[in-house]
N, C-alpha and C positions, 0 to 999 in steps of 0.2 A: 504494500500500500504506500502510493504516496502522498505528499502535502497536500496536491490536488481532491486525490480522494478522501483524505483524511478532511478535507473541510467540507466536502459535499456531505458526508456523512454525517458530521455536526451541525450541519443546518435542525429548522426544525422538521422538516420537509423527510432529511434522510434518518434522524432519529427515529420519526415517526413510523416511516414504514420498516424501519429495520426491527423496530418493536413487532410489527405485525407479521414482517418476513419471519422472524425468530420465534415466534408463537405458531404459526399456521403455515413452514415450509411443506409437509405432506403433502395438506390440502394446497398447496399453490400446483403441486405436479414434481417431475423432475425437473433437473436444473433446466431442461430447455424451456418445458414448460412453463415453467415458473419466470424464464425471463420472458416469455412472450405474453404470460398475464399481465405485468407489472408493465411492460412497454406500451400492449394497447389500450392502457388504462392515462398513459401519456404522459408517462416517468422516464427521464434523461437516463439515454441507454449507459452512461457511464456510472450513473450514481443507481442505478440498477442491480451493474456489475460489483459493485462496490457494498450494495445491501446484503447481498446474495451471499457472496465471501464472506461477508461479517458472521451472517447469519450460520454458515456452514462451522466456521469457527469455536463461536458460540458451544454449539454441539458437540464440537470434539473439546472445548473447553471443560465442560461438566465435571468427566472424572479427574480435574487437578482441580476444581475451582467447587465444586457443587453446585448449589441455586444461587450464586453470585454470579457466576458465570453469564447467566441472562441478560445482567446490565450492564457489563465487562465490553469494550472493546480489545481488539487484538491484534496484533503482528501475526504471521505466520510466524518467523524465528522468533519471537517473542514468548508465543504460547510454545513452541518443542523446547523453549530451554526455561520457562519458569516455572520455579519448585512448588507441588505441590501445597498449597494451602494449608493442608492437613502435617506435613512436613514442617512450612513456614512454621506455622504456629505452636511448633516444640521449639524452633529455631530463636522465635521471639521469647517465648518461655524460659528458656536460658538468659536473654538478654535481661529482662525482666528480673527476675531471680536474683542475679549478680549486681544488680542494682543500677543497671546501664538506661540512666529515663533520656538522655541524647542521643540518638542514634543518627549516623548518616551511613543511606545506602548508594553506594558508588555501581553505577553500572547498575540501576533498578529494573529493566524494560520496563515491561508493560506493567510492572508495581504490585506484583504477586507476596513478596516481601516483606514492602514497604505497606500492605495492605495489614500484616500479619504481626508488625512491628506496631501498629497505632493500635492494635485492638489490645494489643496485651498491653496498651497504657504510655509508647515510647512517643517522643517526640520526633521526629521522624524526618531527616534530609536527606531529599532522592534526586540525584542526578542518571540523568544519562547523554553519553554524548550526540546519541544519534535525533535530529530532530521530531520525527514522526514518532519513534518513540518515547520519548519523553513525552510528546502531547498526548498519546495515550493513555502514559501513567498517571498524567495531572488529571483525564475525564476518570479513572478506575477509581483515584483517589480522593475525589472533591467531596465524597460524604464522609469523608475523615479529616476533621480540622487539624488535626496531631502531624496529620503530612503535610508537606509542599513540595514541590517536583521542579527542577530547573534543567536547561538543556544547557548542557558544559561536560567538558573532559573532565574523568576522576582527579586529575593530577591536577588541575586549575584550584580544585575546590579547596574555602578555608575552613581547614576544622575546628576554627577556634569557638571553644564551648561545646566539644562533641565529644562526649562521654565511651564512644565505642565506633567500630565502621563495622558496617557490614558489605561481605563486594560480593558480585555473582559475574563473575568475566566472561566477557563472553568468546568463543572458545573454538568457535569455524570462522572461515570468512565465508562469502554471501553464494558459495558454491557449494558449501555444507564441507569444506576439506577443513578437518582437524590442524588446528595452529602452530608452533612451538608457543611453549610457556610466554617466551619473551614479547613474540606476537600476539596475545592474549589483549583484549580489551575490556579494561587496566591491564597490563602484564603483569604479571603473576610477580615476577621479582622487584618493583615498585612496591607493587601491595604488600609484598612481605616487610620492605623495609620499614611500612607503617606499625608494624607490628613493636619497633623500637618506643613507639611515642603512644599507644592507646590499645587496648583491648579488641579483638576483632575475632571477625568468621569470617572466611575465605568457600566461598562456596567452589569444588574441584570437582572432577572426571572420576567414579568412581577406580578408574586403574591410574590412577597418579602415583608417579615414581615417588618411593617413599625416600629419595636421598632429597627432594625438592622439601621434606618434611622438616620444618626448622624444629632444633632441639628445643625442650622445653611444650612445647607445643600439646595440643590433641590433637590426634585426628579421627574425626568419627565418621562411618560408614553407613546409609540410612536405604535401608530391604523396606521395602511398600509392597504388599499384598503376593508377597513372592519376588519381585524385581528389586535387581538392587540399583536405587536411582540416582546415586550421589556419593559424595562426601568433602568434607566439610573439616576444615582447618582451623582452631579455636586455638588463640592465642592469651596470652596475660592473663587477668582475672576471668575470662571466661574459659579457661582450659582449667580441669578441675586437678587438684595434688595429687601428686600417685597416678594420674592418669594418662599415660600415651599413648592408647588406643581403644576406641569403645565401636560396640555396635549396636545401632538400634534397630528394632524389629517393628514395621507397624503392619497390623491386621484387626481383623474383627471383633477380635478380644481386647485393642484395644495396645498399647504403649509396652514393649521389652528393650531391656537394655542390659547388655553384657559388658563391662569396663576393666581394664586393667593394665599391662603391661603384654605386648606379642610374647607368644608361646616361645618358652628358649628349648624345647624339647619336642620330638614329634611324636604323636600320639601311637603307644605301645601298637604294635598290629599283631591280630589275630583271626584266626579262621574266621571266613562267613558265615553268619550267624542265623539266624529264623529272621531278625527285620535287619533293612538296610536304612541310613537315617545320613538325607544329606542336608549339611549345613546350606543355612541360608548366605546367600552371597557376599552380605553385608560382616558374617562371622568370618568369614573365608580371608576377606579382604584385610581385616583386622587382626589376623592372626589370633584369633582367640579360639581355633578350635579344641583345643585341650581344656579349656574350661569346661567348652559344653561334654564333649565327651565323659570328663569327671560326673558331670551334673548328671546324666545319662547310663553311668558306668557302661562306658562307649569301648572298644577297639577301632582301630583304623584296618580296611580290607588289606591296603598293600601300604608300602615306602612311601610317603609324598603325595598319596592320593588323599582329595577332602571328599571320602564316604567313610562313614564310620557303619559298626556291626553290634547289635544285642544279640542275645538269643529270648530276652522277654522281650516285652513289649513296650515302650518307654516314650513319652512325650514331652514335644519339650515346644517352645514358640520357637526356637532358634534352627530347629529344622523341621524337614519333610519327611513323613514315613514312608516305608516300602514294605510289606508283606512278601520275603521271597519264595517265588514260588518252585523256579527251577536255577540252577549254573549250569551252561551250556560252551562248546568251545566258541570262540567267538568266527563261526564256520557258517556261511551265506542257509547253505542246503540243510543243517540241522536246523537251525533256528527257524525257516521256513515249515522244515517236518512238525516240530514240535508247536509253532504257533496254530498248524492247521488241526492238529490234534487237539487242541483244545479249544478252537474255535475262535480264534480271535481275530477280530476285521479292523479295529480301531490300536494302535499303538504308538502310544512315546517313548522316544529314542533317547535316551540320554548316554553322554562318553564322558569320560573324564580317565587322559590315562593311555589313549587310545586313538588311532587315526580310523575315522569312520564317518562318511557325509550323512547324515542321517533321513535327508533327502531322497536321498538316491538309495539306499538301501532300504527304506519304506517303497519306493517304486517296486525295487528288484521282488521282496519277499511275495509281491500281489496276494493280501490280505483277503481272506475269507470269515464271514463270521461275526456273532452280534453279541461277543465277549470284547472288553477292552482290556490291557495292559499298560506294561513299562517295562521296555529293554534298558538295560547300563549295560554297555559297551566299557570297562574297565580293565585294571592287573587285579589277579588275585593270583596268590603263592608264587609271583612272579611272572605269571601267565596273560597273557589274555584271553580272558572270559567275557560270556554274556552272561549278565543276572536278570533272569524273566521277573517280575515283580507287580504287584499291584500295590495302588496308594492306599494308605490306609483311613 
């Protein structure tokens, strides 16, 4: 979106039907349809174009934003890189907590953040440098008096009187190709040096080189609903004592977190067990899998592999279960034999361990059957194996 459309849209003209696009896109038809309702009605085909997009956004908005989401404008690269709401708002909860009521968020897009930053109480400085986004973040934000949104470079900005930063850099250029750190907007090593002079959260890639991880620091890793979608670089008085590495877990049930120092030790391995239990992403990342496994009284399958082994049954927020059902060689035509014997037409492929497309070996086996599974492609006793499995 550009300026151009970004102001058609704010009229009250494109307000108006973007509310009604956003309410009644079904009933408008498909996208064709829907722009040929809207045109013969004798709506400027460009702020048409511009309702339509809005409106489609919106909808894929939802699951980061909820029902705010409705009154929300958006970028495309705005909405793929802003942190879930539900995320934000542990994010701000930290800030809060440590007693940080100044906040400036450098690099805010579309104000997902900075939305999540006033509610929990913060005062709230949002730049970004790109202009359409920023005007974005100032409509997201104007039912929050606690923000103000300004268009400028992170490194222009004064922090004088600002209690903490929070930065979210953004991390592609406009072809979607992943940056080096230094190419980062903010760059990553700028933002770090802010770290000398105030309290911060660096919002990162959850595979960030952990030498980029300044001593002293946290760094926490944050799994949403199974996905691990982030992590996040917590400095000065918001990185907690004793703490270099945490994970959090969010789902159904609600807020887990695992904290400590990475595993100096890999987790004992032992036979495969009756369940297989893989850590959640965000454990993985964090080196905390020896924790969970303790919690668990876990084995590890093989050397270096993140699946752990019971022979009870054990549950935990920090991973996934597996009921195993058979170990198989990891051989095209057994696995084949044996899925058709038990009837199975539906199957996930999981590897870790192991070179295997999972694509393409779901084409090869041609599935029969109205049983579903779980293959792991992994080592075990040095081998590679398949573990046939259901979730439990």
């Amino acid at each position: 979106m550009d300026a151009v459309g970004l102001r058609m849209l704010l009229s009250r003209e494109g307000l108006a039907l973007l509310d009604e696009a956003s309410a009644s896109l079904d009933d408008l038809g498909g996208a064709v349809q829907a722009v040929a309702t809207l045109r013969r009605r004798g709506h400027d085909p460009a702020l048409v174009a511009a309702v339509l997009t809005q409106a489609r956004l919106r909808r894929r908005a939802h699951a980061k934003f909820g029902d705010f989401a409705a009154a929300m404008l958006f970028t495309e690269a705005g909405l793929e890189q802003a942190t879930r709401l539900r995320v934000a708002a542990v994010h701000a909860g930290r800030m809060r907590d440590a007693g940080m009521r100044a906040v400036a968020d450098l690099g805010c897009g579309i104000g997902g953040d900075a939305m999540a930053l006033a509610g929990a109480g913060c005062v709230v400085r949002a730049v970004d440098a790109d202009e359409v986004t920023a005007a974005v973040a100032g409509f997201n934000l104007a039912p929050l008096p606690e923000a103000s949104v300004s268009h400028a470079r992170a490194e222009d900005v004064d922090l004088a009187g600002v209690d903490a930063v929070w930065a979210d850099p953004a991390r592609r250029d406009a072809t979607g190709r992943r940056l080096p750190v230094e190419a980062w907007s903010p760059p990553l090593p700028w933002l770090l040096s802010l770290a000398h002079e105030r309290p911060m959260g660096i919002k990162v890639a959850p595979a960030i080189d952990r030498d980029l991880i300044p001593a002293g620091s946290e760094a926490q890793w944050v799994t949403v609903d199974g996905e691990t979608v982030e992590a996040v670089v917590w400095t000065g008085g918001l990185a907690r004592v004793g703490v270099s590495t945490s994970a959090l877990v969010l789902d159904a049930a609600g807020a887990h977190e695992v904290a400590g120092t990475p595993d100096a030790d890999d987790v004992p391995v032992r036979e495969l067990g009756a369940w297989l239990h893989e850590p959640a992403g965000s454990v993985i990342r964090a080196r905390l899998i020896g924790s969970i496994a303790e919690r668990i009284a876990a084995g590890a399958v093989s050397e270096r592999i993140a699946y752990l082994t019971t022979d009870a049954d054990a549950t935990s927020p920090f991973t996934q279960r597996f009921r195993v059902l058979a170990t198989l060689p990891l051989d095209e035509r057994t696995i084949q034999r044996e899925l058709r014997e038990r009837g199975i037409g539906t199957l996930e492929i999981k590897k870790r361990g192991a070179d295997v497309d999972p694509d393409r070996l779901r084409r090869r086996l041609r599935l029969q059957g109205d049983r579903s599974a779980t293959l792991v492609a992994t080592r075990l006793g040095g081998r590679h194996r398949a573990i046939l499995a259901e979730r439990a």
